[in-house]
C-alpha positions as CSV (number, residue, x, y, z in Angstrom):
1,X,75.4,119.0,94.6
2,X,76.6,122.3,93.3
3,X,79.0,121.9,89.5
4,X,80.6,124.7,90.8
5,X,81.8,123.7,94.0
6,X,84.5,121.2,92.0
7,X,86.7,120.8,88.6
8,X,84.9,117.8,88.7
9,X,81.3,117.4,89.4
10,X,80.0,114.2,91.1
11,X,77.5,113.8,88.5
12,X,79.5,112.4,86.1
13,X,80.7,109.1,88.4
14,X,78.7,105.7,87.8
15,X,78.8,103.7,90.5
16,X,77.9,99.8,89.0
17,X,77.1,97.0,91.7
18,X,78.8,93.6,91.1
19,X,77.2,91.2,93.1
20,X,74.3,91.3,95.4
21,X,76.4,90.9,98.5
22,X,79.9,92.5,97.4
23,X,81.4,94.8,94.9
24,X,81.4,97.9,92.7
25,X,83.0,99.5,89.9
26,X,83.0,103.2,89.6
27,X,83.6,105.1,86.3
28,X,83.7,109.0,85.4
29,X,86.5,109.9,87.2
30,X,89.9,110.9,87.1
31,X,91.4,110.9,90.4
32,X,94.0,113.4,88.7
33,X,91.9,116.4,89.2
34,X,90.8,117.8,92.8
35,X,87.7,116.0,93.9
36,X,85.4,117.7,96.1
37,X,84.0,117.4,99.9
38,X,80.5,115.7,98.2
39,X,82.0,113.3,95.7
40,X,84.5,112.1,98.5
41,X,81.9,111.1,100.6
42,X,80.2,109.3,98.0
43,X,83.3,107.2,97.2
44,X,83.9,106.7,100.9
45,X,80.3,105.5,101.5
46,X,80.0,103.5,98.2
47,X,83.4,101.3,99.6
48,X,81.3,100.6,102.9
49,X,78.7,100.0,101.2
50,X,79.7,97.1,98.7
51,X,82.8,96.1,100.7
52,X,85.4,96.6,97.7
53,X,85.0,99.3,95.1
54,X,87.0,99.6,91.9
55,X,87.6,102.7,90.5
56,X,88.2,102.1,86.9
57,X,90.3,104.6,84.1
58,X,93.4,106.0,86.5
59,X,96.5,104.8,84.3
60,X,97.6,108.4,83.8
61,X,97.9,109.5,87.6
62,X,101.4,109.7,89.2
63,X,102.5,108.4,92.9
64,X,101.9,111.7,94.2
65,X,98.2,111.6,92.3
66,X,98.0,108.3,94.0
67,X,98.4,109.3,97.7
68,X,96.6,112.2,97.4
69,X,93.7,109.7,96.1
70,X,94.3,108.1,99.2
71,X,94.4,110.7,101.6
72,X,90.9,111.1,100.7
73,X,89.7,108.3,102.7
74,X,92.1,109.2,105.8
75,X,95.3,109.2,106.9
76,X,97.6,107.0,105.7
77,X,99.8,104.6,107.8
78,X,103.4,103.0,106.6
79,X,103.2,99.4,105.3
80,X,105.1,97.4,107.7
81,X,107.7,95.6,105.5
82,X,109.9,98.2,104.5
83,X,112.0,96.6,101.9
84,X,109.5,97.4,98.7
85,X,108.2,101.0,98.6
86,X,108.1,103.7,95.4
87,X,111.0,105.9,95.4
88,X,110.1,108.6,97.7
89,X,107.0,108.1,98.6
90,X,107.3,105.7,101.7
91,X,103.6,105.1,102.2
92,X,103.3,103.6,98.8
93,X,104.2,100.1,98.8
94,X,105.0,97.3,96.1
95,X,103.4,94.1,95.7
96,X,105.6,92.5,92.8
97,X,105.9,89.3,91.6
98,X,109.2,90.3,90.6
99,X,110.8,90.9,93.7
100,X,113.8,89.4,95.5
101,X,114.3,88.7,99.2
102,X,117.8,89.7,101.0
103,X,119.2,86.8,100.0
104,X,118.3,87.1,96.2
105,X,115.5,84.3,95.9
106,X,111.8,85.2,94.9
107,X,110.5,87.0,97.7
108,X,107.1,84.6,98.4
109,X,104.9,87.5,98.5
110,X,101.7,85.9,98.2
111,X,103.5,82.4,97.3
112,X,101.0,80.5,99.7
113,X,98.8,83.8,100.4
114,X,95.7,82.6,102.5
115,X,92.7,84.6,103.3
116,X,93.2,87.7,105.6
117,X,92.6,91.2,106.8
118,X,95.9,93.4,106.7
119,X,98.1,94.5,109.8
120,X,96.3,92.7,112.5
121,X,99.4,93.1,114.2
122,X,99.3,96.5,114.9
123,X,97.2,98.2,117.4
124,X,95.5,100.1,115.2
125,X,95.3,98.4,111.6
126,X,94.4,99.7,108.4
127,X,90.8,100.2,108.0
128,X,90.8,100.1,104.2
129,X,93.7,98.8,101.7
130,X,94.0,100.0,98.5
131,X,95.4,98.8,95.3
132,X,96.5,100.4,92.5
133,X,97.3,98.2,89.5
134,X,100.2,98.7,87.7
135,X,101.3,95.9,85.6
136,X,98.9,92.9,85.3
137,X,99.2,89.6,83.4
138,X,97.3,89.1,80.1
139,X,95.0,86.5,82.4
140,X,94.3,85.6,86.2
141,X,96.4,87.4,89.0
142,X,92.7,88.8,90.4
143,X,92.5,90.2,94.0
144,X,89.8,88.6,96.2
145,X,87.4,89.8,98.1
146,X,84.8,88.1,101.1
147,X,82.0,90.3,102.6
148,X,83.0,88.8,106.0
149,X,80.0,90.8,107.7
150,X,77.4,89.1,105.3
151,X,79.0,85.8,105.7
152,X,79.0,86.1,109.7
153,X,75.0,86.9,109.5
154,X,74.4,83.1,108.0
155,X,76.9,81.4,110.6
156,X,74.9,78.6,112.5
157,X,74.1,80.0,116.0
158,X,76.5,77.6,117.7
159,X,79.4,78.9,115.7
160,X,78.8,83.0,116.5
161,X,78.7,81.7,120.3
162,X,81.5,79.8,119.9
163,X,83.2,83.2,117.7
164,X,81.9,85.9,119.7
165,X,84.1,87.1,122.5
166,X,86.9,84.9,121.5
167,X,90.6,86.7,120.7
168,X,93.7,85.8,118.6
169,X,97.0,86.7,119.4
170,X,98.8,88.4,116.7
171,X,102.9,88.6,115.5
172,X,104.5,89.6,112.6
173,X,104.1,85.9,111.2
174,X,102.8,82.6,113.1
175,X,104.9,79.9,114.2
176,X,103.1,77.5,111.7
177,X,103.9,79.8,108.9
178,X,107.8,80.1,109.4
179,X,109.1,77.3,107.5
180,X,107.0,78.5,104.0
181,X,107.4,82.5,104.8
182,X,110.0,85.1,103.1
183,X,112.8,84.9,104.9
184,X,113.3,88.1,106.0
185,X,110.0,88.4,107.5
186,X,110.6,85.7,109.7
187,X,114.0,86.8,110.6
188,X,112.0,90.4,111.9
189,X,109.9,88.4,113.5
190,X,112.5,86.4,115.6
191,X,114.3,89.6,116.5
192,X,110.9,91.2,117.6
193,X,110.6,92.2,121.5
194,X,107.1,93.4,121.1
195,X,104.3,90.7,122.8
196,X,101.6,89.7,120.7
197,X,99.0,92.4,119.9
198,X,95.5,90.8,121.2
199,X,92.4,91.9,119.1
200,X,88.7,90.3,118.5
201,X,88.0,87.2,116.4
202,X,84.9,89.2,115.7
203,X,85.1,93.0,115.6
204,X,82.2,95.7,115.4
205,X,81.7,98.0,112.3
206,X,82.6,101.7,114.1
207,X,80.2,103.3,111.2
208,X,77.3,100.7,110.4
209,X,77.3,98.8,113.7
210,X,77.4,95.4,112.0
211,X,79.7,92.7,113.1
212,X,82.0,90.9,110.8
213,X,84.7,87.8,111.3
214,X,88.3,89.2,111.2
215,X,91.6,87.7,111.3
216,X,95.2,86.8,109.4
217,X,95.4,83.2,109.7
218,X,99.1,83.8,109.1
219,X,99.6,86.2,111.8
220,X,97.4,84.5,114.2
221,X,99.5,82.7,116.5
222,X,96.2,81.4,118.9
223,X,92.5,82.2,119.3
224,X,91.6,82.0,122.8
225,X,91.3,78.4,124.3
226,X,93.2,77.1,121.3
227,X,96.7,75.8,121.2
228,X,98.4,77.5,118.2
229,X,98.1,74.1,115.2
230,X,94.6,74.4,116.8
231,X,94.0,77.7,115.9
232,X,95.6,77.2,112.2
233,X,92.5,74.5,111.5
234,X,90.0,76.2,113.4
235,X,90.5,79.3,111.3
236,X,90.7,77.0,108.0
237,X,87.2,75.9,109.0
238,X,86.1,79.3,110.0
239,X,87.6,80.1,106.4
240,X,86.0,77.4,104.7
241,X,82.2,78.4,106.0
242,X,82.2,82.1,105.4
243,X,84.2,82.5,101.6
244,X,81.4,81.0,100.2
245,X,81.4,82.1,96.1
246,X,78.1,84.4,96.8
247,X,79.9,86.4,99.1
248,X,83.4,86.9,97.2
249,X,84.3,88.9,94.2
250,X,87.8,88.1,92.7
251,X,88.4,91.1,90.6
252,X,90.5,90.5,87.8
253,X,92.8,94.3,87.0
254,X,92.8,96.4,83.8
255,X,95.8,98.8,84.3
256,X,94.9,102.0,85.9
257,X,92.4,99.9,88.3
258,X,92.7,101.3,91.6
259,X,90.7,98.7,94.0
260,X,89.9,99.8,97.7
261,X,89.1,97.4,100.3
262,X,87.1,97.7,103.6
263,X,88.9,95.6,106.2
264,X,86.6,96.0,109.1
265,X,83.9,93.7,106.9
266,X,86.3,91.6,105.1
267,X,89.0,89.0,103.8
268,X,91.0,89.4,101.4
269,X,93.4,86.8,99.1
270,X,96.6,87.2,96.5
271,X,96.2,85.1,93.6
272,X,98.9,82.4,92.7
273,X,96.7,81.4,89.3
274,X,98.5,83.0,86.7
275,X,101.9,83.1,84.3
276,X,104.8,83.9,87.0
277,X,106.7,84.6,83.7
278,X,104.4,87.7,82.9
279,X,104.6,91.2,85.4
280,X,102.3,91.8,88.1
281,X,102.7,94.8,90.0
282,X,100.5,96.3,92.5
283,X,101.1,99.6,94.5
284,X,99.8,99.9,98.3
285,X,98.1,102.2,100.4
286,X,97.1,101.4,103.8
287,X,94.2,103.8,105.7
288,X,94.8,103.7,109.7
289,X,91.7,102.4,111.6
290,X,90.4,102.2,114.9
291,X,91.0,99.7,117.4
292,X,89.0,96.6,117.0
293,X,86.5,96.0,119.2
C-alpha cells in the first residue's frame, strides 16, 4: 500500500486476535483523520474475520467523526426506537443506563437483555452494529459477543436438521416478553399493523458462504412448528449449546472504544453486572444488510 495515497497510512494499525474463535483489537488509528480505500478494507475484512473488532484510542472524535467512521462499512440505517438519539444526528443512537421511559421510570434497556442479533424485525437488518463507548463504569458493563457461525459448525447433526430450514416469526417484541419490556416498546408494538417479518433460524454468510444460527429470542414470536412458549425454550436451549465460553468474548470498554459487531455470524448480550449507580453510555450505529437467507 502506497503512504501517499492517505493522511494515514495503513501501516501503522495493529490488528491483535483475542481468542482463537472470536475477537480483535486494533490500535494505530485515529478514526479522526480520512482513512483510505486500502485500510477500509482491511478494517472491514478484519470485523468478518474475528466476528467483533475493537478499535481502541477514539475518545477525541465527535458524532459527526463517528458516522463518518461508520459510513465506512456501508450505509447506515435508523435505529428503530426513536426516543434516544444524539442531537442531530438521527442515525446515532443512545444506549444509557440513565434513561427514562414516557412515563418517567428506568427505561429497561437491557434490564433482562438476552442473547440476540439486532433488528430481526425488519426486512433487511443491520449487518454490523457498532458501539462507541462513551461513559463506562469503573468495572463490568462488558458487551458480549458469540461467533454463532463457529458454534453452529459443532452442533450435533440432529440439531442442524432439526435448525436448518426452520423460520421465526419476528415483531417489535414477543408476546412472552411484554409483561418485563419498556413500556413504550410494547405499546408500539400493540399499535403495529405490520405482520410479522419471517426470516431463517439459520442464515447464509453473503461474503464467506458459511452458515451461522440467528435470531432475537425477544422478538421471536415462533419458529416454525413451534407454538410461541415453545419457541422461547427451544431458543433458550438453542442459546444454551452454541454460547459456549470458547466461542464468546465479553469485552469489557475503555472510553473511546468503538466495538463493531458482525451480525450475520453472531449473538450478542447487554450486561446487567455492574454498579447501576455509575454512567454507562453507549452510542449506536446500525449498518443495513441483506436479506437473510
Amino acid at each position: 500500500m502506497s503512504a501517499a495515497a492517505s493522511t494515514f497510512p495503513a501501516q501503522y494499525i495493529k490488528v491483535t486476535k483475542v481468542k482463537e474463535h472470536i475477537g480483535a483489537i486494533v490500535t494505530g488509528i485515529d478514526l479522526a483523520q480520512p482513512i483510505d480505500a486500502a485500510t477500509r478494507k482491511e478494517l472491514y475484512d478484519a470485523v468478518v474475520d474475528n466476528v467483533v473488532l475493537v478499535i481502541r484510542g477514539q475518545a477525541q472524535i465527535t458524532p459527526a467523526q463517528l458516522q463518518a467512521a461508520g459510513e465506512m462499512f456501508g450505509e447506515l440505517m435508523e435505529d428503530q426506537n426513536r426516543r434516544y438519539l444524539v442531537d442531530g444526528f438521527p442515525l446515532i443512537s443512545v444506549l444509557d443506563n440513565r434513561h427514562k421511559d414516557s412515563k418517567g421510570q428506568p427505561a429497561k434497556l437491557g434490564a433482562n437483555a438476552t442473547w440476540h442479533t439486532d433488528h430481526t424485525n425488519q426486512e433487511l437488518p443491520p449487518k454490523f452494529t457498532m458501539l462507541y463507548a462513551v461513559a463506562v463504569p469503573d468495572k463490568g458493563g462488558a458487551t458480549s459477543v458469540c461467533n454463532a457461525r463457529a458454534a453452529y459448525e459443532t452442533l450435533p447433526d440432529d440439531i442442524k436438521l432439526k435448525i436448518d430450514g426452520a423460520m421465526t416469526e419476528n415483531t417489535l417484541i414477543s408476546s412472552a416478553r411484554m409483561k418485563t419490556a419498556n413500556p413504550d416498546v410494547v405499546k408500539a408494538q400493540l399499535e403495529a399493523k405490520k405482520p410479522p417479518t419471517v426470516h431463517p433460524l439459520v442464515r447464509t454468510h453473503p461474503e464467506t458462504g458459511t452458515k451461522a444460527v440467528w435470531f432475537h429470542k425477544s422478538k421471536t414470536e415462533t419458529v416454525t412448528g413451534l407454538s410461541p412458549e415453545e419457541t422461547q425454550d427451544f431458543l433458550q436451549d438453542l442459546t444454551d449449546r452454541i454460547t459456549q465460553p470458547r466461542f464468546c468474548y465479553a469485552h469489557e470498554y475503555q472510553a473511546g472504544d468503538l466495538l463493531i459487531i458482525d451480525d450475520r455470524a453472531s449473538l450478542h448480550k447487554a450486561p446487567s453486572d455492574y454498579d447501576q449507580n455509575q454512567h454507562r453510555r453507549l452510542y449506536r450505529l446500525l449498518v443495513r444488510g441483506d436479506r437473510p437467507y
